[in-house]
C-alpha positions as CSV (number, residue, x, y, z in Angstrom):
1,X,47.5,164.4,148.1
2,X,45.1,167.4,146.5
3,X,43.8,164.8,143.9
4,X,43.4,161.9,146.8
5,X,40.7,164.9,148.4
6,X,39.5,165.2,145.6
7,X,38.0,161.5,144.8
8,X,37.2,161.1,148.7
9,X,34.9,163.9,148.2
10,X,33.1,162.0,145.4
11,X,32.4,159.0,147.0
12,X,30.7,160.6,150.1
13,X,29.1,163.2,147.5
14,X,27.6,160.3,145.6
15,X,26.9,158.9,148.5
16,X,24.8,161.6,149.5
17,X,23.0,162.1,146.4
18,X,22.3,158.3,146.8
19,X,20.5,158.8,150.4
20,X,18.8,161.9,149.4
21,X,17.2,160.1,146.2
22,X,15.9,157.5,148.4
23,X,14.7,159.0,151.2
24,X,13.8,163.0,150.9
25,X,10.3,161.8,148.9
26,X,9.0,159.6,151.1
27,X,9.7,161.6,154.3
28,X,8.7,164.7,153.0
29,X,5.7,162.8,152.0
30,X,5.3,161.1,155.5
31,X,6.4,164.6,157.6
32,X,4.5,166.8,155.8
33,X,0.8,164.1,156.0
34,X,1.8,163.8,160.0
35,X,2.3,167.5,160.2
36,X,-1.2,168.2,158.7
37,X,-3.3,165.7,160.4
38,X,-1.6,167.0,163.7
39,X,-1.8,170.7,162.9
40,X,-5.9,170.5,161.5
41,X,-7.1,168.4,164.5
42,X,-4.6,169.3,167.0
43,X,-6.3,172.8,166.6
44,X,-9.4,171.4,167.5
45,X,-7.8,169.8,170.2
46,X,-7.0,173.3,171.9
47,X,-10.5,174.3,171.8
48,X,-11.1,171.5,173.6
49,X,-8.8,171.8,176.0
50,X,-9.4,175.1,176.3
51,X,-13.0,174.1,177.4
52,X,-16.0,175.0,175.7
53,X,-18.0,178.3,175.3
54,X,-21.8,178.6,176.0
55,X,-23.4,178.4,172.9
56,X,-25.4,181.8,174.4
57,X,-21.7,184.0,174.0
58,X,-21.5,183.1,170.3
59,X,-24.6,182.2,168.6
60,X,-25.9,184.2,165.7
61,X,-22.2,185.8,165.9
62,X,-19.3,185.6,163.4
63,X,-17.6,183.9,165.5
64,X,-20.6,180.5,166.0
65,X,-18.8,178.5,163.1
66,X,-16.7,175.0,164.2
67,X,-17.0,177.1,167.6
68,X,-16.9,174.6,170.3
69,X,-19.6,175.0,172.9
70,X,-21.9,173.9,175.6
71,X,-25.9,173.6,175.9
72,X,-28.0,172.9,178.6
73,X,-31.2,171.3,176.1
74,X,-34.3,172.4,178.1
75,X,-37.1,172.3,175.6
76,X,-37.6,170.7,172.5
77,X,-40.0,170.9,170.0
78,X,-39.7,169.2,167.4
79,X,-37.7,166.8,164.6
80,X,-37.2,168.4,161.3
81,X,-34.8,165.7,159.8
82,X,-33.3,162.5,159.8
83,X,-30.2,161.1,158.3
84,X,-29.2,157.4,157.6
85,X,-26.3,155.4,156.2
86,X,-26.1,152.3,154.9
87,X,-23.0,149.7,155.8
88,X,-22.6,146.4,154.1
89,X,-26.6,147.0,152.8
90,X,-28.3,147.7,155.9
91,X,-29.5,151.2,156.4
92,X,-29.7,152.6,159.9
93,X,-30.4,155.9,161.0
94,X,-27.0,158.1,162.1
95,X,-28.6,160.7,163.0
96,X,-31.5,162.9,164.7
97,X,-32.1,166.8,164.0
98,X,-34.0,168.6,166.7
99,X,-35.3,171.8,167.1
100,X,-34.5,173.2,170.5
101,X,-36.2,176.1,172.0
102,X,-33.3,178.1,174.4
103,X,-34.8,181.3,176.3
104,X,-31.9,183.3,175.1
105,X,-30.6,182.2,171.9
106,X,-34.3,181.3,170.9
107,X,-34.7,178.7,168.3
108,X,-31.5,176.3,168.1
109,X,-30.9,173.2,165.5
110,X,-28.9,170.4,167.7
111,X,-28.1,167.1,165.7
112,X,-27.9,163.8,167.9
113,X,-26.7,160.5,167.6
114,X,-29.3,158.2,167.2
115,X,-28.2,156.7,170.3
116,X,-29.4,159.8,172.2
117,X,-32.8,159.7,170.4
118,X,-34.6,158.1,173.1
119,X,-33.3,160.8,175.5
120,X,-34.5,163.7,173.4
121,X,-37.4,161.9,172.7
122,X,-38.2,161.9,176.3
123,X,-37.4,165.9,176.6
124,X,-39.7,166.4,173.8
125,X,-42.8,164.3,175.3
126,X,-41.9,166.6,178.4
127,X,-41.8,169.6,176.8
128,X,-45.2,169.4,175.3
129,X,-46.7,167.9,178.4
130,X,-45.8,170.7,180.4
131,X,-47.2,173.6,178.0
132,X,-50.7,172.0,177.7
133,X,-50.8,171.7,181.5
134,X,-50.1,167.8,182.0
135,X,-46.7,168.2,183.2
136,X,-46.9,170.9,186.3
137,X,-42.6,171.2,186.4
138,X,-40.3,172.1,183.1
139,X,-38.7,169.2,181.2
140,X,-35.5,167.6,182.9
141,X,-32.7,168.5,180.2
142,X,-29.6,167.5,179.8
143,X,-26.2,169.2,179.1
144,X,-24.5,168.3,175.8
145,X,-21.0,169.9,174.0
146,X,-20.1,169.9,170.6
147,X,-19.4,172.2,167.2
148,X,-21.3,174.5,165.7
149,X,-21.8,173.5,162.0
150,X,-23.3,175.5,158.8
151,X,-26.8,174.5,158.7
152,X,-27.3,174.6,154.4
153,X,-29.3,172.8,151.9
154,X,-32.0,170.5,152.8
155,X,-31.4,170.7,156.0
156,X,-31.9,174.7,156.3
157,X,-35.1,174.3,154.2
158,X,-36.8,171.4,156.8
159,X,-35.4,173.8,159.5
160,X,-36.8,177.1,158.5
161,X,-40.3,175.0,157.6
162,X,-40.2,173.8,161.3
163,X,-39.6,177.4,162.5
164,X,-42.6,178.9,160.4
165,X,-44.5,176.3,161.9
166,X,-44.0,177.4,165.6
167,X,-44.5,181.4,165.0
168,X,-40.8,181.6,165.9
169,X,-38.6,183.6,164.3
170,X,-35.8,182.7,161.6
171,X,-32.5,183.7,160.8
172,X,-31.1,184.1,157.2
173,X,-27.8,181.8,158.3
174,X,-28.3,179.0,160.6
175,X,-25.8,177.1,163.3
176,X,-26.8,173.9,164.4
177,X,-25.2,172.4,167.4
178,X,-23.7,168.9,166.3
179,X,-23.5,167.1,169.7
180,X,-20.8,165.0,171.0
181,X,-18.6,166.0,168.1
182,X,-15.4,167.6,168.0
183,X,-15.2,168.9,164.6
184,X,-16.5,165.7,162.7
185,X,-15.4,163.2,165.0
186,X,-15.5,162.2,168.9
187,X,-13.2,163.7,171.2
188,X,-11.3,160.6,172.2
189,X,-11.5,159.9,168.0
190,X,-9.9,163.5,167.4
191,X,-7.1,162.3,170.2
192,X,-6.2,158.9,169.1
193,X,-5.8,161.0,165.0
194,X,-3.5,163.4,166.7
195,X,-1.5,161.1,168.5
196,X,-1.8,158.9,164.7
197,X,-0.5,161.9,162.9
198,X,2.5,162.6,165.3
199,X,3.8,159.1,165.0
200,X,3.7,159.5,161.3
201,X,5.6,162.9,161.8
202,X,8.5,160.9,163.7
203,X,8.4,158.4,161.6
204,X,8.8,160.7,158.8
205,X,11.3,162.8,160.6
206,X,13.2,159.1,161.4
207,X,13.6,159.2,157.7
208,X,15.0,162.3,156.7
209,X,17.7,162.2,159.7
210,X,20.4,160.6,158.4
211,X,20.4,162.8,155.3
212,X,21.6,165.2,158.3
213,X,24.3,162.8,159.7
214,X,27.0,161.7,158.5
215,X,26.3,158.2,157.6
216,X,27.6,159.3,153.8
217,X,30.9,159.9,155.4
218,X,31.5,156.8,158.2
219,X,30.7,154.6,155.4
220,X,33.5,154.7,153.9
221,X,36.2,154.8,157.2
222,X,33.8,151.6,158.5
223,X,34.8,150.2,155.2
224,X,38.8,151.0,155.8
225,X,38.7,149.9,159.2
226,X,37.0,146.3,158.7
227,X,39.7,145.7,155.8
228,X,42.9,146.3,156.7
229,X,44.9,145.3,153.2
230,X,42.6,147.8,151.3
231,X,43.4,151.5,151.4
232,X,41.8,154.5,150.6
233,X,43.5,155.6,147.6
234,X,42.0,151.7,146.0
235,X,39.0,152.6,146.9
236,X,39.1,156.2,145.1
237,X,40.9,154.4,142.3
238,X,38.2,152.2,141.7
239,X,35.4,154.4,142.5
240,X,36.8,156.9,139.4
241,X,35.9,153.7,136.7
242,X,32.5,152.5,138.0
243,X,29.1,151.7,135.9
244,X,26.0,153.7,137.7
245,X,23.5,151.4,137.1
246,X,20.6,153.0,139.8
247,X,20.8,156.5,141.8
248,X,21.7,154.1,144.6
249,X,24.3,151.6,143.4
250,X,27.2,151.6,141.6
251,X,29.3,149.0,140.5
252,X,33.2,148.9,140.5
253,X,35.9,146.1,139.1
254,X,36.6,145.8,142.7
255,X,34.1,147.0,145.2
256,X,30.6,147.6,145.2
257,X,29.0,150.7,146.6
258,X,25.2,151.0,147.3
259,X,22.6,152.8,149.6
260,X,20.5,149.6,151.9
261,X,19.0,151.6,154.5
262,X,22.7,153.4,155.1
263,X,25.8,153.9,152.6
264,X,28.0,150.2,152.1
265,X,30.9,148.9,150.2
266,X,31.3,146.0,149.5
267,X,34.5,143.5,148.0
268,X,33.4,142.2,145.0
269,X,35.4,139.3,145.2
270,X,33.8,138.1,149.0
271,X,30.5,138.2,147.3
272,X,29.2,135.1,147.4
273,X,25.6,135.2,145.6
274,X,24.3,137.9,143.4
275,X,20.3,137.6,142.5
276,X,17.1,139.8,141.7
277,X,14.5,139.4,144.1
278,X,11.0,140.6,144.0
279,X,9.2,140.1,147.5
280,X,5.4,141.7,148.5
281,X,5.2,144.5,151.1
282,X,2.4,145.1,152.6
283,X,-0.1,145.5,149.1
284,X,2.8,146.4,146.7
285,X,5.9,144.4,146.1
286,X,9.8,145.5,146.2
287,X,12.7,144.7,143.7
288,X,15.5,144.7,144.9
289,X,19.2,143.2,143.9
290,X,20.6,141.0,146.7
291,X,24.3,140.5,147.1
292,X,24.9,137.8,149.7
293,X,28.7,137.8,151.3
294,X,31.2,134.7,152.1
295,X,29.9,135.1,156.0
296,X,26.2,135.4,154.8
297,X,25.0,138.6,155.3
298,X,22.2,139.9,152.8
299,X,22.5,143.4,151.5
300,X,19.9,144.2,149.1
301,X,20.0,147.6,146.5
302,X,16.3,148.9,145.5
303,X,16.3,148.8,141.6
304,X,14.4,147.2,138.5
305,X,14.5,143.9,137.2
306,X,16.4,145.6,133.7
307,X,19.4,147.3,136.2
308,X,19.1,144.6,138.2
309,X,20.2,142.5,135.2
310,X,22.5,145.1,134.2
311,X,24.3,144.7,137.0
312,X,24.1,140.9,137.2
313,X,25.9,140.8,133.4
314,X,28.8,143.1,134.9
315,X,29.6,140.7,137.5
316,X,29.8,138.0,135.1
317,X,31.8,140.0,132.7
318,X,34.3,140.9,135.7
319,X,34.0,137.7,137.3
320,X,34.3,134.6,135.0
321,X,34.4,132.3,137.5
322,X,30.7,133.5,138.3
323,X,27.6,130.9,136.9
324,X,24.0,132.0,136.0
325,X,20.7,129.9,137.1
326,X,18.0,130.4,135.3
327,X,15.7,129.7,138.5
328,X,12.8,131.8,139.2
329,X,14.8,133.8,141.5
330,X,17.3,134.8,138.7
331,X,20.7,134.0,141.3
332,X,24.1,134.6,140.1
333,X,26.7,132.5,142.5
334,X,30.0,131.8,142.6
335,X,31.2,128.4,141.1
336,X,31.7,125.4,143.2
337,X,29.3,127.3,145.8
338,X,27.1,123.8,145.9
339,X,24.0,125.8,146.5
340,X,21.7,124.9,143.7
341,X,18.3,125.1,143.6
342,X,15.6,122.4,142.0
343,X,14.2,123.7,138.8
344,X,17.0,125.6,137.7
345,X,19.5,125.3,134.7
346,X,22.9,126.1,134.6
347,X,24.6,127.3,131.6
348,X,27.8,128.5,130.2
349,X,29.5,125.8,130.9
């Protein structure tokens, strides 16, 4: 009885290992990416949520950078630079840099779409007719939100230029107001990459879960229970003498045991095809070896084409009633099965 406990323990421990080979890599890789995409724009998410903060309470503070906040543009003065991108060999203009002239916070950078360059256009034109005297009431402005980005580089150089160029005075690190932009994306953009990243976090979470279950464990009594005339102590017995060929399948002189998706075992002498198969996924391809049953179901065991024919030569070895075909999809089947396929070659007999 202690030796019986002993060998169940090392089929469900295998098992195990089997389930944790195949699927702790990719989910931590898959949990961990949805965790970060929701955790770095989920926390700009908060802000807002949260609402923003006039530019006024944080400007020319430590606290102004990827600060979201609010503007009312009254006056502007001037364009200092332009940006562009080019897409499939056309170049178009992204974006527009302003410089904004705010009562309080005094001289303030704002980038703009290009879309809204017509708009600021028009404050500008307004702007500068009302101080020579055309215009006899202040610009109509406009209320924008976004982040608060580093101004550095060529774009600090143009601004400071601009700023000498108005008597108006300069600051040693500069903010500009990036408009419309939550971090470096849109709003409804920043929501749609959250919600993105915590699908990926279930779906990596879906992954890892049955490591937690005990899918390792039912295997085995599913097994029992669909078989009535095999018992447990076979199944230890033969699980004591099998081949490892992969870290998920293992190959016994009566059963089969493999991990497709969850933990199965499977009678070696119901199976009625054995073949490699390599089939595209998505841009990469899978290889994978296929056991087909008596009542055709399709179980197929992730490994290379070299255990893959490992494993093939063992159930030959075992089984001599077994016949190769040398067609393209390398299938081992039972004799008399009457499935052949054109192109292919029997041999050995």
């Amino acid at each position: 009885m202690e030796h019986e406990t002993t060998d169940r323990r090392t089929v469900e421990t295998e098992f195990r290992k089997g389930m944790l080979r195949s699927r702790v890599p990719i989910g931590l890789i898959i949990t961990a990416l949805g965790i970060g995409m929701v955790v770095l724009i989920g926390s700009y998410l908060m802000k807002y949520f949260r609402g923003a903060i006039p530019l006024r309470e944080v400007y020319r503070t430590e606290q102004a950078g990827e600060e979201y906040v609010s503007f009312d543009i009254d006056y502007v003065l001037d364009v200092f630079m332009e940006s562009y991108r080019t897409r499939y060999g056309v170049r178009s203009k992204s974006s527009v840099y302003y410089l904004v002239l705010d009562e309080e916070a005094g001289p303030v950078p704002v980038r703009v779409s290009a879309k809204m360059e017509a708009e600021m256009d028009r404050i500008m034109d307004e702007t500068w007719d009302y101080l020579s005297g055309v215009r006899p009431v202040p610009p109509i402005g406009m209320h924008v939100e976004g982040t608060l980005k580093k101004l550095k580089d060529d774009g600090k150089t143009y601004f400071d230029r601009t700023v000498s160029s108005f008597n108006l005075p300069s600051e040693n690190e500069s903010y500009y107001l990036w408009a419309g932009i939550l971090d470096n994306q849109s709003p409804s953009s920043a929501m749609g990459t959250t919600g993105l990243g915590a699908v990926i976090l279930c779906l990596g979470l879906f992954i890892l879960a049955p490591i937690l279950g005990k899918d390792h464990i039912k295997a085995v009594q599913v097994f029992l229970d669909s078989h009535k005339n095999i018992t447990r102590q076979m199944v230890d017995e033969d699980f004591q003498k099998v081949r490892k060929i992969s870290g998920t399948f293992w190959l016994g002189e009566d059963f089969s045991y493999g991990i497709t998706g969850k933990p199965v075992i499977l009678v070696n002498q119901e199976l009625k095809k054995v073949c490699f198969r390599v089939q595209r996924v998505g841009r990469g391809t899978s290889e994978e070896l296929v056991c087909t049953t008596a009542d055709g179901n399709e179980y197929g065991f992730t490994m290379n084409k070299k255990k893959a024919d490992e494993a093939i030569a063992l159930y030959q070895a075992r089984y001599p009633a077994l016949k190769m075909s040398s067609g393209l999809k390398g299938r081992l089947m039972m004799m008399g099965d009457g499935d052949t396929e054109g192109g292919s070659q029997d041999v050995g007999e």
